[in-house]
C-alpha positions, 0 to 999 in steps of 0.5 A: 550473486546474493538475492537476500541476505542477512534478511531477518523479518517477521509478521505478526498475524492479523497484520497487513504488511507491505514489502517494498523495494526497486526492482530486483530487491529480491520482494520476489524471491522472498515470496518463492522463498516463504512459498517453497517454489525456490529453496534458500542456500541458508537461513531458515523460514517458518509460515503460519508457524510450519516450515515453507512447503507444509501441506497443512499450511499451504492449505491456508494461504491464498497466493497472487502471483505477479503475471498469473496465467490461466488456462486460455481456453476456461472461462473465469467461473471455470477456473475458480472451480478448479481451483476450489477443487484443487483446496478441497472444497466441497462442491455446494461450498465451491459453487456457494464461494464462487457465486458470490467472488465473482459477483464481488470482483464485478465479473459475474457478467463475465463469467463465462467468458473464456479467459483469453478475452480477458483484459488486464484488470479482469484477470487481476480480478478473477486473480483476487478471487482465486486468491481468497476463495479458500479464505485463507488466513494468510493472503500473499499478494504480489502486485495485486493492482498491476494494471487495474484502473482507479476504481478498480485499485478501490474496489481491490482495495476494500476487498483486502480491509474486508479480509483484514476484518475477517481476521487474515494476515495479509502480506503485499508486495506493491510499487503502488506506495499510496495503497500500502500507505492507505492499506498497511500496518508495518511495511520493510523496504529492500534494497540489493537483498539487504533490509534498509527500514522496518517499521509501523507506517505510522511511525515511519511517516511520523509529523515533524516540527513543521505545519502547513497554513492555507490563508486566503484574503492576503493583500499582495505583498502581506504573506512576504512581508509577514514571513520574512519577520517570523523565523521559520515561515516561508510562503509555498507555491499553490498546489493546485489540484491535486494534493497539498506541497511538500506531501501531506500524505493521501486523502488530503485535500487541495483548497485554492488558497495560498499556502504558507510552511512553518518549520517550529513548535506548537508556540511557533505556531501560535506565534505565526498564526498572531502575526497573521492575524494582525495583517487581517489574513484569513486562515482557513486551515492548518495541517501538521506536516508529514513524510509521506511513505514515498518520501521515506522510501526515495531518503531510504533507497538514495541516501542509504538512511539506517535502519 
């Protein structure tokens, strides 16, 4: 059985990027690969510019393994010790580093605790600690919010854009298709080991021809009678909490108005917010459409769409 194949991918530095993929894509085997914890039948790899393995450059990778483990019987102040020992770190400079993460993962209350009585998001935390506190330049990160709660998916999150700040390329395997879309530069999606799409978010959820009208003060039967004579528009069902139809990407808003789908230009566009207007419609906003990155990713896995 072939894990990866013909796979041919590279990242530039100072990017955060995103690998995705179903389970058993081989995002993890890539990861042991760029790692030198499992070995390639062919092919090669080169990590911050040395092959996979170098001392020199693992000195300067921070790692989160998916389902870490950490000695039970250690508290989380003691294993951030041991691992600042195992980069080098001085002992001012490791005491220094480890004050400071933990009371940036919100765990300084927690720090002598033994890790055993750690809950899941807590050890993702103390994980995320581990992982930067040799600042590293490059930070590989596999299901780096697995069990974390919302506010700790935030927190987590703008713990990476501070890394990214600071300079570090950041490599992130995640089912969590919002945070990369929220987090990422470039992102690649796997599936059965081969290379479906690589790309800049930005492009890969670019605006189609098509926006989003949220109207309001519509006399019953007015938006009806209005689409059926404008090519193009249809009336959406209201979203209700929680998002806007059709996927209009994170961060969007939810009005309780009624919302009206217009595939077209810009002249469309005018054209629709005329007739509208006539009828004595209230517009209240107007949004391109988007795919969100969870559309590209389900046309890309069912419908085999190119790279």
């Amino acid at each position: 059985m072939v894990a990866l194949a013909g796979l041919d991918l590279r990242v530039p530095a100072g990017q955060t990027f995103g690998l995705l993929g179903p389970n058993g894509a081989g995002k993890t085997t890539l990861v042991k690969l760029l790692l030198a914890i499992a070995f390639p039948t062919s092919g090669r790899a080169k990590v911050l510019d040395r092959p996979p393995g170098n001392v020199r450059a693992k000195a300067r990778i921070g790692y989160l393994p998916e389902n870490h483990r950490y000695p039970p019987h250690l508290t989380g102040e003691q294993v951030l010790h041991h691992f600042g020992r195992l980069s080098g770190l001085a002992r001012e400079e490791r005491s220094r580093r480890v004050t400071t993460l933990l009371r940036r993962v919100r765990m300084e209350e927690w720090s002598g605790v033994r890790v055993h009585k750690y809950s899941k998001g807590m050890m993702q935390r103390l994980g995320m600690a581990q992982a930067i506190l040799n600042e590293p330049e490059l930070l590989i990160l596999d299901e780096p919010t697995d069990g974390v709660d919302p506010i700790g998916r935030r927190e987590i999150r703008d713990l990476l854009l501070e890394q990214r700040e600071r300079g570090a390329t950041i490599f992130l395997n995640s089912h969590l298709l919002s945070e990369v879309e929220r987090l990422c530069d470039r992102v690649a999606i796997l599936k059965d080991g081969v290379l479906r799409r690589e790309g800049r978010v930005e492009d890969l959820t670019r605006a189609k021809s098509a926006f989003q009208i949220e109207v309001r003060s519509a006399s019953p039967g007015v938006l009806e009678a209005v689409a059926a004579r404008v090519p193009g528009l249809t009336v959406a069902e209201n979203p209700g909490p929680g998002g806007l139809p059709g996927g209009a990407g994170p961060g969007a808003t939810s009005f309780r108005g009624t919302w009206l789908e217009l595939s077209g230009d810009v002249p469309a566009l005018n054209g629709a917010i005329d007739a509208l207007r006539r009828q004595g419609v209230e517009i209240a906003s107007i949004q391109p459409r988007r795919d969100s990155l969870e559309d590209v990713f389900v046309r890309v896995l069912e419908e085999g769409e190119p790279q």
